[in-house]
N, C-alpha and C positions, 0 to 999 in steps of 0.2 A: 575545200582545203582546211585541214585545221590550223586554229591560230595558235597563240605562244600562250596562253590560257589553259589551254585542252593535252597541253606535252604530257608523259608519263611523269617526268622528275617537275615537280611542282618548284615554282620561283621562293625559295626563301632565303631569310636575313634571319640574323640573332644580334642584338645589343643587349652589353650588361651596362647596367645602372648604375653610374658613380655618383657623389657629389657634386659633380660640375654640371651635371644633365639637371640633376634636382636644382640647383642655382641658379640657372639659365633660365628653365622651366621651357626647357624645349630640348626635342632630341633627335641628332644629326641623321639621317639614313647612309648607308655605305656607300664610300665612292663606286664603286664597281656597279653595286645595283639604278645608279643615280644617272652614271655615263649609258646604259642599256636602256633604262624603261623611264629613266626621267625627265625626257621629254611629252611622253602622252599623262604626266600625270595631272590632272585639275587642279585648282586652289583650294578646293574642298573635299576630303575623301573621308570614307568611316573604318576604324577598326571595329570587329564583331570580335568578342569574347567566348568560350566555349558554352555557357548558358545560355546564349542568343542573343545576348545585351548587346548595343551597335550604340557607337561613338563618333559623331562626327567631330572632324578636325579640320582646323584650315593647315595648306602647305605653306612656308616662305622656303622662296628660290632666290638665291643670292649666286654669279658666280661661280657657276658651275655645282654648287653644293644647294641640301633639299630639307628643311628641317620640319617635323611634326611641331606646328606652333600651336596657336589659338585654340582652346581644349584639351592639348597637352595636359595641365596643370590637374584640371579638373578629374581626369582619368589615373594620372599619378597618385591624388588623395585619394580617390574614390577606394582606388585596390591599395591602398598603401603601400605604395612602392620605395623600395631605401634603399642607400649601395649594396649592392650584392648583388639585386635582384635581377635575372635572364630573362629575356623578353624573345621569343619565336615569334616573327613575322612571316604570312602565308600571304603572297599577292595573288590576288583571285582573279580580278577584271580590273577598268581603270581604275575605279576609286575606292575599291573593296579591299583593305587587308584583315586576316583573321589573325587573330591572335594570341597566344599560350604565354601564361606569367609561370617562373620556377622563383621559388623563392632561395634562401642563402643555404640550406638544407640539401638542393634542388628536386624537391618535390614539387608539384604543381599545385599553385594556390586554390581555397576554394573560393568560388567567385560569388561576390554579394550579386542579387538583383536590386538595381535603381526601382525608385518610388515610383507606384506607378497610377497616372490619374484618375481618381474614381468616378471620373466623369465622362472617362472616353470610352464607347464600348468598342471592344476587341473585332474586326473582320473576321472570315472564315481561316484565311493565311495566319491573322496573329492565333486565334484558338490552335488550330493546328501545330502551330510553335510551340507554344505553351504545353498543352500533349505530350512535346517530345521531349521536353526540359529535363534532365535527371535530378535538377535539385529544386528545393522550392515545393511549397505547396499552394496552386492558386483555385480559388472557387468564384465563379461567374454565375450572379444573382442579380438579373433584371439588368439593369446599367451600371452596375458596378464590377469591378474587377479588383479582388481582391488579395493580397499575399496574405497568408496563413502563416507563412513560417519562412521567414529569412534570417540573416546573421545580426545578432545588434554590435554593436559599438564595442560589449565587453568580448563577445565572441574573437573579434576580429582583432583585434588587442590580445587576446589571449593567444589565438592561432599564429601572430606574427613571432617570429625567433630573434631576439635580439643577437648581438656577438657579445653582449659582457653582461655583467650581473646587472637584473633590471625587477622594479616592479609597476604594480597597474595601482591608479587610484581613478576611482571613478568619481566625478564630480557632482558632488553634493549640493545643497544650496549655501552650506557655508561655507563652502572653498570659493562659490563663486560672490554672493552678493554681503562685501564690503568683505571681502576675505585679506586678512594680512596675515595668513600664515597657513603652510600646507603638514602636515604632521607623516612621517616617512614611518613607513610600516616598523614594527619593532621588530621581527624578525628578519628582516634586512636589513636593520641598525647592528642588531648584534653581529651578525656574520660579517657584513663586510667596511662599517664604520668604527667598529671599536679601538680599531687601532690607531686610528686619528687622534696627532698629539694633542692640537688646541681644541676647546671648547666648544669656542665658535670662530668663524671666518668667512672670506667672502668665498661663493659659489657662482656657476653662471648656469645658467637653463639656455643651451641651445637648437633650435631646429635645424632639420640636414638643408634648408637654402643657406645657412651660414651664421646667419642672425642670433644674435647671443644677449639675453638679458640677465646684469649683475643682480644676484639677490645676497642673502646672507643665511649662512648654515649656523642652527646651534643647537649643543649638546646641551640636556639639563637631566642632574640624577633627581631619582625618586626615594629616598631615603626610605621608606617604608618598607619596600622590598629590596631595595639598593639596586632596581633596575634603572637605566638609563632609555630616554627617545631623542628622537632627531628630529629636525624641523625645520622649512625649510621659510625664513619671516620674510625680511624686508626685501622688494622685489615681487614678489609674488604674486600679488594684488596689479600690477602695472602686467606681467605676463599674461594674467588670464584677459584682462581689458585689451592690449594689442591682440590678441590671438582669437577673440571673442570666445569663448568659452562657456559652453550650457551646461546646465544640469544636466546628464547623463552622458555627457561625451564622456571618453576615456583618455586619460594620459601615461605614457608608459615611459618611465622613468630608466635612462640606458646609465650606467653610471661609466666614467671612464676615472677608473682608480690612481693612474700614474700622474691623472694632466694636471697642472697648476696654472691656475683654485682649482679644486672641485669643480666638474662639469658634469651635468645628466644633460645627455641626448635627447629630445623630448618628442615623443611620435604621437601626434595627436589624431584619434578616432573619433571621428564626427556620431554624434549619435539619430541623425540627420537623414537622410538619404534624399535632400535633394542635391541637383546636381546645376 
């Protein structure tokens, strides 16, 4: 007999990504799919990504309701997930969900490959995965296993779509070590700071969990050309230390024009890829 696995109309779910999911750092499954199959689900299950990348996760069951916890968080940064973003769930077997990310566009993300050990050599099943990958280029030399070509930090940063005027600063070593001050692109000063009555003022840099650090915004002109830059000083230096921040991660800078103080949205790309 076949089971409820093997049906024509595959088991799926879709969640969009608010604020609250990101703040929680966990995220609810449907009542509807939770009353049906969320009794045979384990504590531990993986979602697989279109690249073949697999994610384990722990479940919490609370009360009738079923939440994607423990590695949650790690999977949200990894693909840089922000409000907007549509998540397609495909239940395969018990612990097995596959999974499609659309971004705020709703195109489908391209998907980074996780670092992968150079010490472990691949089986004949992982080789044959690998094979089949459409992105990515990997070369296997003796005990090594190696990516040739994945997304860095600025790629991903770049590919993400903010919803307001935003730009990328990629971190240097003097934005990071003993930095008190980040210097904002001047052609996104001119276009969308100009208008700004005072000189300087307070500013806050917030991430989408909610957390907000005050810094200070200030204008200063350049009399020689009589151009003006922005900058963003006191504060800054304490953001990159909570947030740890390396040479080559990326920060992309969302700005929200109407809020008071001044606020940029802050979407940071690990340049990293471990997990």
């Amino acid at each position: 007999m076949a089971n409820e696995f093997s049906q024509v109309n595959p088991i799926q779910f879709f969640k969009i990504i608010c604020d609250q999911n990101l703040h929680q750092q966990k995220l609810m499954m449907p009542t509807k799919f939770v009353e049906k199959y969320g009794e045979n689900l384990p504590e531990v299950i993986y979602l697989e990504t279109p690249n073949g990348e697999k994610w384990n996760l722990n479940l919490v069951k609370s009360e009738g309701k079923i939440w994607f916890d423990k590695g949650w968080n790690e999977f949200v940064e990894y693909h840089s997930l922000s409000h907007g973003h549509l998540l397609v769930f495909k239940y395969e077997q018990i612990s097995h969900f596959k999974v499609h990310i659309f971004d705020k566009t709703t195109l489908e993300i391209n998907y980074p490959f996780k670092k992968v050990d150079a010490q472990s050599v691949p089986n004949d099943e992982d080789l044959e995965n690998i094979e089949s990958r459409k992105t990515g280029c990997f070369n296997f030399t003796g005990k090594e296993l190696v990516i040739a070509e994945k997304p860095t930090a600025l790629e991903r940063a770049i590919s993400f779509k903010a919803c307001n005027p935003s730009f990328h600063i990629i971190m240097r070593p003097s934005y990071i070590d003993s930095a008190s001050k980040l210097y904002i692109p001047k052609e996104f000063g001119r276009k969308y700071l100009i208008d700004l009555d005072a000189n300087n003022g307070d500013i806050h840099l917030r991430l989408l969990d909610g957390r907000v650090w005050p810094a200070k915004y200030l204008t200063r002109k350049v009399f020689i050309n009589k151009e003006r830059f922005e900058v963003i000083s006191k504060g800054w230096r304490t953001f990159t230390k909570d947030n740890n921040l390396k040479v080559g991660d990326v920060c992309t800078f969302e700005l929200f024009p109407t809020s008071t103080p001044l606020t940029f949205l802050v979407h940071i790309f690990r340049d990293s890829f471990e997990t």
